[in-house]
C-alpha positions in Angstrom: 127.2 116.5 71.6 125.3 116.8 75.0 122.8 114.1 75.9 119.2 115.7 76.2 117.8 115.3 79.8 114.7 113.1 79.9 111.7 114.4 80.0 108.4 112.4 81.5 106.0 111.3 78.5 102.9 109.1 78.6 103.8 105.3 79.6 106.8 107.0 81.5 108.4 104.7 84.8 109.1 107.5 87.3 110.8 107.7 90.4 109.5 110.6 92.4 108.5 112.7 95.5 105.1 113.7 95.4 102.6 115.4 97.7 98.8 115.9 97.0 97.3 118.1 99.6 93.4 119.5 99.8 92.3 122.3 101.9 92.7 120.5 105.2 95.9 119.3 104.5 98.2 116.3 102.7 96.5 113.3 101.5 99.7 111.6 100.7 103.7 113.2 101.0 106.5 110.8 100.3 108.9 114.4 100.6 109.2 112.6 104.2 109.8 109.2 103.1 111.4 107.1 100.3 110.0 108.6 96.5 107.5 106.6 95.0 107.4 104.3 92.0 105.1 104.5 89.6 104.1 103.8 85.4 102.0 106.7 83.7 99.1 105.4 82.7 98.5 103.1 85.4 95.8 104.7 87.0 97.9 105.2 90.0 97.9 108.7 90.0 94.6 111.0 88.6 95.0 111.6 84.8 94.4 115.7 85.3 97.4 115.0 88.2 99.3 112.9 85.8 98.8 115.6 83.0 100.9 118.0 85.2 103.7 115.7 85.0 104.1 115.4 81.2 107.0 117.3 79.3 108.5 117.5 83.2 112.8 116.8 83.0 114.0 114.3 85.1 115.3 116.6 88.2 112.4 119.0 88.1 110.8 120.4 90.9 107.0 122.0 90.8 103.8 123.1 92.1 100.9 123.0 90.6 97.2 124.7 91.9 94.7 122.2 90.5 91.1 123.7 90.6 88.2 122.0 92.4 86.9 118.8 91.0 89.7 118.7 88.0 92.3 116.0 89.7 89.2 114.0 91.3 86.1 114.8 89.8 82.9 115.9 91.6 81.8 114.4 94.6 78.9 111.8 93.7 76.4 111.6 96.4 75.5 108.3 95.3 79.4 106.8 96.7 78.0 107.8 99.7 76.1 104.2 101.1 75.3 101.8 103.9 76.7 98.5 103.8 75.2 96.1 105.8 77.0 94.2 108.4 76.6 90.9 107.4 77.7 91.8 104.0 81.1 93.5 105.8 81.3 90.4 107.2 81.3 88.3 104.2 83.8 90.8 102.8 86.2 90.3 105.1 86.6 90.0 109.0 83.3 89.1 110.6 85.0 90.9 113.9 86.2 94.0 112.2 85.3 97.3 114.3 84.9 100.3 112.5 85.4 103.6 113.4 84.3 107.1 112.3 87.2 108.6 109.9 89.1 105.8 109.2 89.4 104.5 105.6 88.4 100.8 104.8 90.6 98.9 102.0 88.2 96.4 99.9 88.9 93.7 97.4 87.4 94.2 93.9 84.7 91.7 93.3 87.0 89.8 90.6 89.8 89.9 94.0 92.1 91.8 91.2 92.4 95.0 92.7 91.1 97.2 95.6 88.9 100.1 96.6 88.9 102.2 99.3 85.9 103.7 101.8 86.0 106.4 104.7 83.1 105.3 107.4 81.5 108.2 108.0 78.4 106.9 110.4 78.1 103.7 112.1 74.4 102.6 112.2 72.3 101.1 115.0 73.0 98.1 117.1 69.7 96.4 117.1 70.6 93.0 117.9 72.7 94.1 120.5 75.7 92.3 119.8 77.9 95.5 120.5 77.9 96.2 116.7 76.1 98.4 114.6 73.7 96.4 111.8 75.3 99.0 109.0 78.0 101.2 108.2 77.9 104.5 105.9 80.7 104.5 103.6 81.9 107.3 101.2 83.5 105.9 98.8 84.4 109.2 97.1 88.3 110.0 96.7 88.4 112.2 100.2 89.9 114.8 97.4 86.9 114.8 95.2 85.4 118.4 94.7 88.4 120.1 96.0 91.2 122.0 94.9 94.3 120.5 94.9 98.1 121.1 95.2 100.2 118.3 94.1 104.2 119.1 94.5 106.3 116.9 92.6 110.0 116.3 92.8 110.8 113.7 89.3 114.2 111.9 90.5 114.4 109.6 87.7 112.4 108.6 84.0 112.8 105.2 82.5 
């Protein structure tokens, strides 16, 4: 008697190569690095992207063209806000510089997890202390709306 190859069901612990590109290119690609580690379920991946990888045997390799808005949901105007600077401040470090296009890591309020923001417009300097009074965040996943490809290479299923 053979022993059945695992396959990946809900609750799963994978080990895996993954890449989850939009139309302007990769988000994330571990392909070029060491595979990632991760728990179905977790929330770590997107549960339409996670739904790809159900029923999968360890050792598979596959593509799959998710349509716009199913892996992310839609983008929500309203993710898009200005945070003042001296609430950035509070947050964090009173110093910090931002810069358009970069992507801000925050603490949950309850300090048990994190979010993440991509500054998009830095707002007037009228104290003139070199740094602007506000910053426009989007806080949207920078995949929302989109179509995405998400390649997956499933090394191992515990």
């Amino acid at each position: 008697m053979t022993a059945s190859v695992p396959r990946v069901q809900p609750g799963s612990f994978l080990t895996l190569h993954y890449r989850l590109a939009g139309p302007g290119g990769d988000i994330i690609n571990t392909f070029k690095d060491k595979p990632a580690t991760l728990t179905l379920g977790s929330g770590e991946l997107s549960p339409a992207v996670e739904g790809k990888l159900v029923g999968l045997e360890e050792g598979a390799r596959a593509t799959f063209d998710i349509p716009a808005g199913e892996a992310f949901g839609e983008r929500n105007p309203e993710m898009v806000q200005w945070v003042a600077r001296s609430l950035l401040a509070k947050m964090g470090d009173p110093n910090e510089e931002y810069h358009v296009g970069e992507v801000v890591q925050f603490s949950t309020p309850d300090g048990m997890g994190q979010y993440a923001g991509a500054v998009r417009q830095l707002g007037e300097d009228k104290d003139g202390d070199g740094k602007p009074d506000a910053v426009l965040f989007d806080f949207n996943h920078p995949l929302a709306g989109q179509p995405v490809t998400f390649e997956v290479h499933v090394i191992g299923i515990l």
